[in-house]
N, C-alpha and C positions, 0 to 999 in steps of 0.2 A: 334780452337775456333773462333768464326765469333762474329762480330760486335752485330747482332742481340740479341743474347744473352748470356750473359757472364757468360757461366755454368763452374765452376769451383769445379771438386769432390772431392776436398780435405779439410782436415781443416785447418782452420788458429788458431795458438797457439799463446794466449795472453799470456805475462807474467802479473796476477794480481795484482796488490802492493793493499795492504790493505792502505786506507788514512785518514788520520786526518783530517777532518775536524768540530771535535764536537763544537771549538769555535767557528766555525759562525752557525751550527744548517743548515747547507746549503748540499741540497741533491737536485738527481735528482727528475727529474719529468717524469712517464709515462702516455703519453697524447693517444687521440684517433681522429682522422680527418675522415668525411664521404670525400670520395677523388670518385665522380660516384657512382657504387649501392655498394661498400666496404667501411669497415671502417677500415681504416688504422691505423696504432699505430707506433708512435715517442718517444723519449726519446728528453727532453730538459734538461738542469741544465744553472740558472741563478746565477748568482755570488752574494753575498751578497753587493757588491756594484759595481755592475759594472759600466765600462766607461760609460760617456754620451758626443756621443751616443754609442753605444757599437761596438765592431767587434763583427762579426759572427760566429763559424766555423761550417762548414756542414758536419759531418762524413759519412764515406761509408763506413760497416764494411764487416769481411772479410767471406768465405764459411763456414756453420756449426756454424757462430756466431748468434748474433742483435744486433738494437743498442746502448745496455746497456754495452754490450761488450768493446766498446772504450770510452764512458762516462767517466765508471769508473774508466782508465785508463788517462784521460785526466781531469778529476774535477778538482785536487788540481790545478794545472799546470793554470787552468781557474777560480779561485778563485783568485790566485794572481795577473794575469797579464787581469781582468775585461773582459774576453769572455765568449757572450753566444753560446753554446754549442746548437747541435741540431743535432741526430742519430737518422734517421728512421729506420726501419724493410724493407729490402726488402719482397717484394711478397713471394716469398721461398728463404728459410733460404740458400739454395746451392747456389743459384745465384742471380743476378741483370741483369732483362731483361726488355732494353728501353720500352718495351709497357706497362707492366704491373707498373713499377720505371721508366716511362717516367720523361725527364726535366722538364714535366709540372707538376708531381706528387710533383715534390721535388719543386719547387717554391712552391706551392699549404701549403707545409709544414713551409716553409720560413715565406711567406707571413702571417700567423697564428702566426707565433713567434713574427710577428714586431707588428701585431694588440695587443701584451701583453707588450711587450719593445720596449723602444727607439734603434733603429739599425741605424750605420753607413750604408746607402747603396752601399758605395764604398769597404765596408770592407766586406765582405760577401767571405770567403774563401772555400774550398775544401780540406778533407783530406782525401784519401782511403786506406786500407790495402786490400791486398791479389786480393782478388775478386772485392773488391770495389775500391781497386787501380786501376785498369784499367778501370775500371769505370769512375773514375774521369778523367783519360786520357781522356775517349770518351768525355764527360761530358766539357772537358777543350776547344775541338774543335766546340761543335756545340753551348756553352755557353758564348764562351769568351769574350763575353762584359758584361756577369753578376758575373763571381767571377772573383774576384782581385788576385788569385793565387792558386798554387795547391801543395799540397806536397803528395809523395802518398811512401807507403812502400810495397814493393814486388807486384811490379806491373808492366806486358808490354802492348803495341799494337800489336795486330797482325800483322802481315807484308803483309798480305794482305789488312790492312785497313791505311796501310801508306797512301794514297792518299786521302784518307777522312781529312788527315792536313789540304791541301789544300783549304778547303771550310770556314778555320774559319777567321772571321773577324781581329781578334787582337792576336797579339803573347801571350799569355796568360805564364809569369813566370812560374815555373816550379822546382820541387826540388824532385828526388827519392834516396831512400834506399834499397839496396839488400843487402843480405847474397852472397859470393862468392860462399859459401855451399847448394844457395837451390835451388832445385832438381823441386820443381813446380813452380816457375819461375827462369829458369836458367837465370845466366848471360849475357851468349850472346846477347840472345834476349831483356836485358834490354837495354844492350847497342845498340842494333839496332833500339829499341825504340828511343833512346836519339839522337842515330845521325840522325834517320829522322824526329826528330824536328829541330834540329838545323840547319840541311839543307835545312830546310823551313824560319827559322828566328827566330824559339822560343828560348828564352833564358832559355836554360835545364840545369841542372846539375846533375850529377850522383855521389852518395854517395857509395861507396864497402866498407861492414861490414866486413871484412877478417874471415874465420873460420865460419862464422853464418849461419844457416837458416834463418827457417821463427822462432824460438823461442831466440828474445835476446829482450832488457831490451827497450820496449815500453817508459817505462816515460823517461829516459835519451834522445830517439828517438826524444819524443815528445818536450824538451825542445829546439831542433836542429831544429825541423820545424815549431814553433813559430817564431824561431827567422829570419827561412825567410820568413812566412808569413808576420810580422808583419812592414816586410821592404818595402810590395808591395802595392798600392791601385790604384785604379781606378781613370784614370783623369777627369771624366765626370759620371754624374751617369749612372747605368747600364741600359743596355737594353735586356733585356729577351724574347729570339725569339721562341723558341716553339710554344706556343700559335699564337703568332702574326703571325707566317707564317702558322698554317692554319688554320687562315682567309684571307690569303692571297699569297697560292704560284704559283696556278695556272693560265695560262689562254691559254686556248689549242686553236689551229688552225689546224684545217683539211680543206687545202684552195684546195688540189687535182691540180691545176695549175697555181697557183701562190701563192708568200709565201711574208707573209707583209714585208714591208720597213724595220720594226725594227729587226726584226727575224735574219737577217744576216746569216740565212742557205740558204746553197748549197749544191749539192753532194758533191761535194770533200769536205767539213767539215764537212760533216754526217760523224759519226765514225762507221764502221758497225760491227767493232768488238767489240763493248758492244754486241750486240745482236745476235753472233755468238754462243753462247750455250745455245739460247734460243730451248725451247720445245714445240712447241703450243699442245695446248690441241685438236686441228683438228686432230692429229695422235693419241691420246687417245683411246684404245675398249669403248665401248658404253656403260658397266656398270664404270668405269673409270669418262667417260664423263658427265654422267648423274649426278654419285654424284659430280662432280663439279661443273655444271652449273643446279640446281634445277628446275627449269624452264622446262627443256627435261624431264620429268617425262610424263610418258603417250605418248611420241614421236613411231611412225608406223615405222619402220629403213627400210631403201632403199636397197634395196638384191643389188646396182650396180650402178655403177656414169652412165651409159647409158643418161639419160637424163640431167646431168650435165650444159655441156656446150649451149643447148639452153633454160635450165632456166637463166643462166648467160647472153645472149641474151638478152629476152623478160625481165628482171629486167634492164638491163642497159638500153636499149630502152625506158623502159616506165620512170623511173627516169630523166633520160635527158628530155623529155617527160613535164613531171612533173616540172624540173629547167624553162623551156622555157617559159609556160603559169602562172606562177607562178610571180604577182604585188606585190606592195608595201603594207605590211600589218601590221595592231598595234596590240597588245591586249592588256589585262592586264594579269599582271605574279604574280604570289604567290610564295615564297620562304621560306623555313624552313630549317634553318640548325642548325642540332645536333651536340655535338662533346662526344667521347664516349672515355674512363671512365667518365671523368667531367659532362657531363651529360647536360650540358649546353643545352639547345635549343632559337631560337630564329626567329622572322619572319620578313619582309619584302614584300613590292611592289612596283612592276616597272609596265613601260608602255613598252612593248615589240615590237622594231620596228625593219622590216625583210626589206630592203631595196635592190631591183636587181638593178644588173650593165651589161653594154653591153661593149664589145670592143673586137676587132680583133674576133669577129665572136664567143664570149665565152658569157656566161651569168654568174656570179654570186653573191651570195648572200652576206650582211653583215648583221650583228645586231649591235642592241645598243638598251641601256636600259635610261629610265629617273628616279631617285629614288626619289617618293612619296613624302618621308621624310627626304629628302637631306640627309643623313646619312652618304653619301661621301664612303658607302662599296657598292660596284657591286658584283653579285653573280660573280662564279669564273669560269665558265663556257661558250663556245662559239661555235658555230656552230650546235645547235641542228636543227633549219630547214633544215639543209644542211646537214645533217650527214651520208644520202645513198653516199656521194661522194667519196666512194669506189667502188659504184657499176657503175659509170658512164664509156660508155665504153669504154673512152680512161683510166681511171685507173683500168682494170682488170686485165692487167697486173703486175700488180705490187704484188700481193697476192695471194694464193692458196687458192683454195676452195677445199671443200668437201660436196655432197648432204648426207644428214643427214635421210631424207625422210617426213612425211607429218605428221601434229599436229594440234588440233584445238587451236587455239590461239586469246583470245578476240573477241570471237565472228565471228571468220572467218575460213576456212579452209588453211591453211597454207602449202606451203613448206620450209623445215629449209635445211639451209647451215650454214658452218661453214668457217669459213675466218683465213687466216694468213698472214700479210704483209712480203714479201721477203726482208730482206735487203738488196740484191743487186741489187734489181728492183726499190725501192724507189725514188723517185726523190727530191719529197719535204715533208719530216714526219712532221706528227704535232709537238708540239711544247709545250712546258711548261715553264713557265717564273718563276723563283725561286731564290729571292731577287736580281733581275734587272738581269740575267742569263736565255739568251734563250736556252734550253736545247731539242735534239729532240729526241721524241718516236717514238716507231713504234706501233700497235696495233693487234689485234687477237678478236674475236667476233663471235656471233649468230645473226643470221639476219631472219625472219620470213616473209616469201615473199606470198602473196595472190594469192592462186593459179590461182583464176579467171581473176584476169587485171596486177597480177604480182606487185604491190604497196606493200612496206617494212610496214607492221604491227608494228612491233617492230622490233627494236636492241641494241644487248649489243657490247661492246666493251670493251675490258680488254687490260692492258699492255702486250705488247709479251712476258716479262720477267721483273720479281723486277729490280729497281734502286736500290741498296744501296748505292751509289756513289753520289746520293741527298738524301738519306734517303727516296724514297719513294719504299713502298713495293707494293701497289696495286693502281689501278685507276681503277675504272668501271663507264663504263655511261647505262645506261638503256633510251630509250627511245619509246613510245608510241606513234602512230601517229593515226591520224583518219580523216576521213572525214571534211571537213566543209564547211557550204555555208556561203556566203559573201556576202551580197549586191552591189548587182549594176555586180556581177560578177558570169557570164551565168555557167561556169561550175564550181561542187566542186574542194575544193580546197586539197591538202593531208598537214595538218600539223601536227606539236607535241601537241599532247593533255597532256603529262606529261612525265619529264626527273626524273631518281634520277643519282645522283654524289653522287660517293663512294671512299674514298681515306684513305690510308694508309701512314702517313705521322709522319716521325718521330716518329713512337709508338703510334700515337694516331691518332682512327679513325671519319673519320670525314663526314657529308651525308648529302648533301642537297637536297631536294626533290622543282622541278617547277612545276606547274599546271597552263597553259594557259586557258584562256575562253577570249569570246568577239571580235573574231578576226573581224574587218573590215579594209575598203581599206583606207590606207594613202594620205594625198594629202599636200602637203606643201604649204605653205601660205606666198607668199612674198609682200612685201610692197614698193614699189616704190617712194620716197621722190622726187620730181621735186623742 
């Protein structure tokens, strides 16, 4: 079972108790939430008089159920002691899979319950059975400053995602129940669960139901993990990170030779065994390739690398080329960025300024942006003028190509190469910053090189292989480049006419499209006081 998604093909057996509740007339509620282009469906039950302001509990039911399933196994129990209740439907009823039941889907649900009732925000708890028990495990590590505790019934971590503890801000409480008897999540593993919390700092506890599977008496259960919820809350209100980290976890460097001050990478703490069973798609057959990178559709294929190495040449050449005669330049930048389910879109403009450096016989580039609307958000993106800096010829060693063969592309006639950075060649990988955490990639790409003067048309560039270890599964950059003249500045200039960023983050994807115009030459204006 992996992280990603928690397909779990068996059922989880409630035991049902039929309840009393006809004196307060108090039932649940099946709701419906547009959550992106779906409509999602939750189960809430408010208590006839609940606390003010109330605790929460947030169910996560188990494979083959919904979540009316533990509602109604939990009502009476939340009538008495004033919690509201609140059980969504995963996406498919087998399982709960972070993209589609992202953290952001289940605030999203949260969030809707409080715009109806008063909510403790500190009191906002977590309880998973079976499928959704491990769910909440995950749930407890990349949330843990939004619920005040977790109790979960037959539920482990994978042991391969031990190390994903690691990453969460707060020891997040902790209370499970197993069967000694069940067979889909055996024991062992529960406990191997619990000891690699507790060897991280959480405060876990393990519950053995002696004799039991997964089919024993849920409400007795439920009275047990009330009563540790009910012990825990949060010292400070919560802070809900999903969303917030993407719009904000990256900020990538491809400096080719030199790596900023803050970065704190070297070779010797590049790990290069994260990216040791990576696959690049340059060793891909060519119908493989093509349906993954869409783009190569109508691609002419090269019968033979023969000509390889001096297109690799005549591109580094003229890129360098290109870095050297290359001033100080502004534009204006347009930015849109979507986030997908949610659906959110939104826009932005900067004044985009490409600033060259000189020393010890090197040239290069920085950016910085000025935002319009002080808004105090930067796109998340960095080094798209600079971005042939793979193909500069002192880093071609560091990555394997492959000639792909020739394609019309934007108006040009093209040769396509396929790129993949070595791990053991690398010296300085870019970089991804992810809550104050410089973390370094390596990359793999298409590059569209003009056959005439050998200038990068376009390039894509992909992660060499998922993170799950930051939760991101994908990074793509696309970038566009073209012609431009500039005043006051005798020859064209080669820059990006449009970037999209494309990110796979946490389950939730996220695309922000640049579109430069305007560019002219920079000059700084200082002011001398005598």
């Amino acid at each position: 079972m992996c992280m990603r998604r928690f397909l779990i093909g068996w059922a989880c057996a409630l035991v049902v108790v039929a309840l009393s509740l006809a004196e307060t007339g108090t039932k649940s509620q099946k709701e419906t939430l547009t959550f992106g282009p779906e409509s999602r469906t939750y189960y809430a039950f408010t208590p006839s008089r609940p606390s003010a302001p109330a605790p929460l509990l947030l169910l996560l039911h188990g494979s083959g159920q919904d979540g009316k399933s533990l509602i109604d196994v939990w009502q009476e129990l939340a009538q008495r002691e004033g919690i509201i209740l609140v059980a969504p439907d995963s996406s498919d009823p087998a399982e709960w899979d972070y993209r589609k039941d992202s953290p952001d889907f289940l605030h999203a649900v949260i969030t809707e319950v409080e715009s109806k009732h008063t909510v403790d925000p500190r009191r906002v708890y977590l309880c998973g059975d079976s499928a959704g028990a491990a769910y909440a495990l995950y749930l407890s590590i990349v949330e843990s400053e939004y619920f005040a505790a977790t109790a979960a019934r037959n539920g482990f971590l994978p042991e391969s995602n031990f190390k994903l503890i690691d990453s969460s801000e707060r020891k997040v409480p902790i209370s499970i129940w197993a069967g000694t008897d069940d067979k889909a999540f055996p024991l062992p593993q529960v406990k191997a669960t619990r000891d690699a919390f507790n060897a991280r700092g959480f405060p876990v506890e393990l519950h053995e139901i002696p004799g039991h599977d997964q089919n024993y008496d849920a409400i007795q259960l439920n009275e047990a993990a009330w009563q540790f919820l009910a012990t825990n809350k949060l010292g400070k209100d919560p802070d809900f990170q999903a969303l917030a980290q993407l719009l904000r976890p990256f900020s990538k460097v491809d400096s080719g030779s030199k790596v900023p001050s803050d970065a704190e990478l070297t070779p010797q703490s590049f790990d290069r065994s994260v990216w040791a069973s990576a696959k690049p798609y340059l060793d891909d057959p060519f119908p493989q390739l093509t349906a993954q990178i869409p783009q190569l559709h109508g691609l002419d294929s090269a019968p033979d690398q023969q000509l390889l190495a001096e297109i690799l040449k005549k591109t580094g050449d003229k890129s360098l080329d290109l870095l050297r005669r290359m001033p100080n330049v502004i534009s204006h930048e347009t930015v849109v960025t979507k986030i997908e389910p949610r659906g959110q879109t939104w826009h932005q403009q900067f004044e985009y300024l490409v600033l060259r450096h000189e020393g010890t016989g090197e040239v290069m580039l920085d950016e910085y942006r000025t935002d319009k609307a002080n808004t105090g958000n930067a796109p998340l993106s960095q080094g798209t003028a600079n971005a042939w800096v793979l193909f500069y010829p002192g880093n071609l060693v560091e990555s394997r190509f492959r000639y792909l063969g020739r394609q019309r592309m934007d108006g040009h006639a093209t040769i396509v190469l396929a790129f993949a950075q070595i791990p053991d060649k690398v010296k300085f990988p870019g970089e991804v910053a992810l809550q104050g955490t410089s973390v370094p990639v390596l990359f793999q790409g298409i590059a569209w090189i003009d056959e005439a003067d050998f200038r990068i048309v376009r390039l894509r560039k992909d992660l060499l292989a998922p993170r799950p270890d930051i939760y991101l599964r994908t990074l793509t950059s696309e970038i566009r480049f073209s012609q431009v003249r500039v005043p006051e500045v005798t020859d064209p200039l080669w820059l990006p006419q449009e970037a999209t960023n494309t990110w796979d983050f946490k389950g939730q994807v996220v695309q922000q499209l640049h579109r430069y115009s305007g560019f002219h030459l920079y000059r700084s204006k200082t002011k001398i006081v005598m």
